[in-house]
C-alpha positions in Angstrom: 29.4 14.1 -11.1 30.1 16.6 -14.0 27.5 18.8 -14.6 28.2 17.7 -18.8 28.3 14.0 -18.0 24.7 14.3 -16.3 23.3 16.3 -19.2 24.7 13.1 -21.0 22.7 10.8 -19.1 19.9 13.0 -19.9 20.7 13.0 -23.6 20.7 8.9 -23.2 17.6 9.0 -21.4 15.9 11.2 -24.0 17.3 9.0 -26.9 15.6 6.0 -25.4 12.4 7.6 -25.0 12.4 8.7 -28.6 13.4 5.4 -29.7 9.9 3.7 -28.4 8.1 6.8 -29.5 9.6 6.0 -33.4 9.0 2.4 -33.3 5.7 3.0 -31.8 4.7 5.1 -34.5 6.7 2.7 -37.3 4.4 -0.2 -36.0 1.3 2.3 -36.0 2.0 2.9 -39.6 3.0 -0.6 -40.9 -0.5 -1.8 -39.2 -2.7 0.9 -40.1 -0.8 1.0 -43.6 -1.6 5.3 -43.6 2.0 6.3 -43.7 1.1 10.2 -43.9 3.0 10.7 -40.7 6.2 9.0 -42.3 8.0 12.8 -42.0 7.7 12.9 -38.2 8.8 9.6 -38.1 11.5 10.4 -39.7 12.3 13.1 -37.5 11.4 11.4 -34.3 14.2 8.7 -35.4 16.8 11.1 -36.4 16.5 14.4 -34.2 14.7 12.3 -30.9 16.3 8.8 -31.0 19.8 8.6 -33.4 21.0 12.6 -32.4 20.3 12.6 -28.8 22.1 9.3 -28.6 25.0 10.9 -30.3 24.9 13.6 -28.2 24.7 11.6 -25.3 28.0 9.9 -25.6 29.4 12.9 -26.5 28.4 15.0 -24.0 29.7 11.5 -21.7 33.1 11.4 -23.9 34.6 14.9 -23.6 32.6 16.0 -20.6 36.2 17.6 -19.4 36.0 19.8 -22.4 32.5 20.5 -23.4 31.4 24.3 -21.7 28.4 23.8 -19.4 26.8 26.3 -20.5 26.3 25.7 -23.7 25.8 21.7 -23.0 22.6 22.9 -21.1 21.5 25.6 -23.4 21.7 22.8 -26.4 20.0 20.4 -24.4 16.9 22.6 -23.4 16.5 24.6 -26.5 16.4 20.5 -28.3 14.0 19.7 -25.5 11.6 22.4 -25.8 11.4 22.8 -29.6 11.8 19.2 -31.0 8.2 17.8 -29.3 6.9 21.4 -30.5 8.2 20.7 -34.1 7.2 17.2 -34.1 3.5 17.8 -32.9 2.9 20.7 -35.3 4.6 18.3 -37.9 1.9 16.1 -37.4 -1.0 18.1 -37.5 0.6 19.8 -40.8 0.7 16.3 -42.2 -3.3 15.9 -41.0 -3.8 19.1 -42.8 -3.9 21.5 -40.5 -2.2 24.5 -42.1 -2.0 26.5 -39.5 0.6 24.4 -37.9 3.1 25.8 -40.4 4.6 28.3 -38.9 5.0 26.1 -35.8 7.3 23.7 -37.8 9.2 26.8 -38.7 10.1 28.0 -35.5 10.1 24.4 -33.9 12.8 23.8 -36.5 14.6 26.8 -35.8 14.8 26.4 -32.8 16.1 22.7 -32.9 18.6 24.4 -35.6 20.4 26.4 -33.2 20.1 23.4 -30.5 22.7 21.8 -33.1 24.4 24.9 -33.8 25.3 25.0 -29.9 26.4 21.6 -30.1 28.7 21.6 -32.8 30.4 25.0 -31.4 30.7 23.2 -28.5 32.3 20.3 -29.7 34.3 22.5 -32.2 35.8 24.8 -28.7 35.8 21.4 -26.7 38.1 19.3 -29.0 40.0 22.3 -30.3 40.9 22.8 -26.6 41.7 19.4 -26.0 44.5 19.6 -29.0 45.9 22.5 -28.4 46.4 21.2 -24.6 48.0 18.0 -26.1 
């Protein structure tokens, strides 16, 4: 199997896991009714669950043209940062100040994570026309 279209399983696998972790945390907060975590559950919805799933099939799509490389660079710089951002996220949001600078980097990191992905996609389909 293509080392892209296994990253893409990954991506799927991730985007499931992040799905029950924002639901989780919707129910959490619809029960509870404290909704200060609403940011990370934002996040956890739209970096964790809706992105990952996008990259997934992408990553599954265009596997052919998609460069390895930066399919696994994207996909461990996302992995490593994203629960880094989230968690600091949340103690931020508890009021732990501290955490702030966490957040930055976490989201800086997760930044170029998208940057990588949408060079990648840019290279990869460029390819693909030119080679039509």
């Amino acid at each position: 199997m293509n080392s892209n279209k296994r990253y893409g399983a990954w991506w799927l696998r991730m985007a499931a896991v992040y799905l029950v972790v924002g639901v989780s945390l919707g129910n959490y907060m619809g029960a509870t009714h404290d909704f200060g975590l609403r940011s990370v559950h934002a996040h956890v919805n739209l970096l964790g669950w809706a992105s990952m799933l996008g990259f997934g099939l992408v990553a599954q799509q265009w596997a052919d043209t998609l460069s390895p490389r930066l399919v696994a660079l994207q996909f461990w710089l996302h992995q490593l940062a994203l629960p880094a951002m989230l968690s600091a996220l949340a103690a931020l949001m508890r009021g732990v100040t501290a955490a702030e600078p966490l957040v930055g980097l976490g989201s800086a990191v997760v930044g170029l994570a998208v940057l990588a992905f949408a060079a990648n996609v840019w290279l990869g389909t460029g390819a693909k026309l030119r080679a039509a």
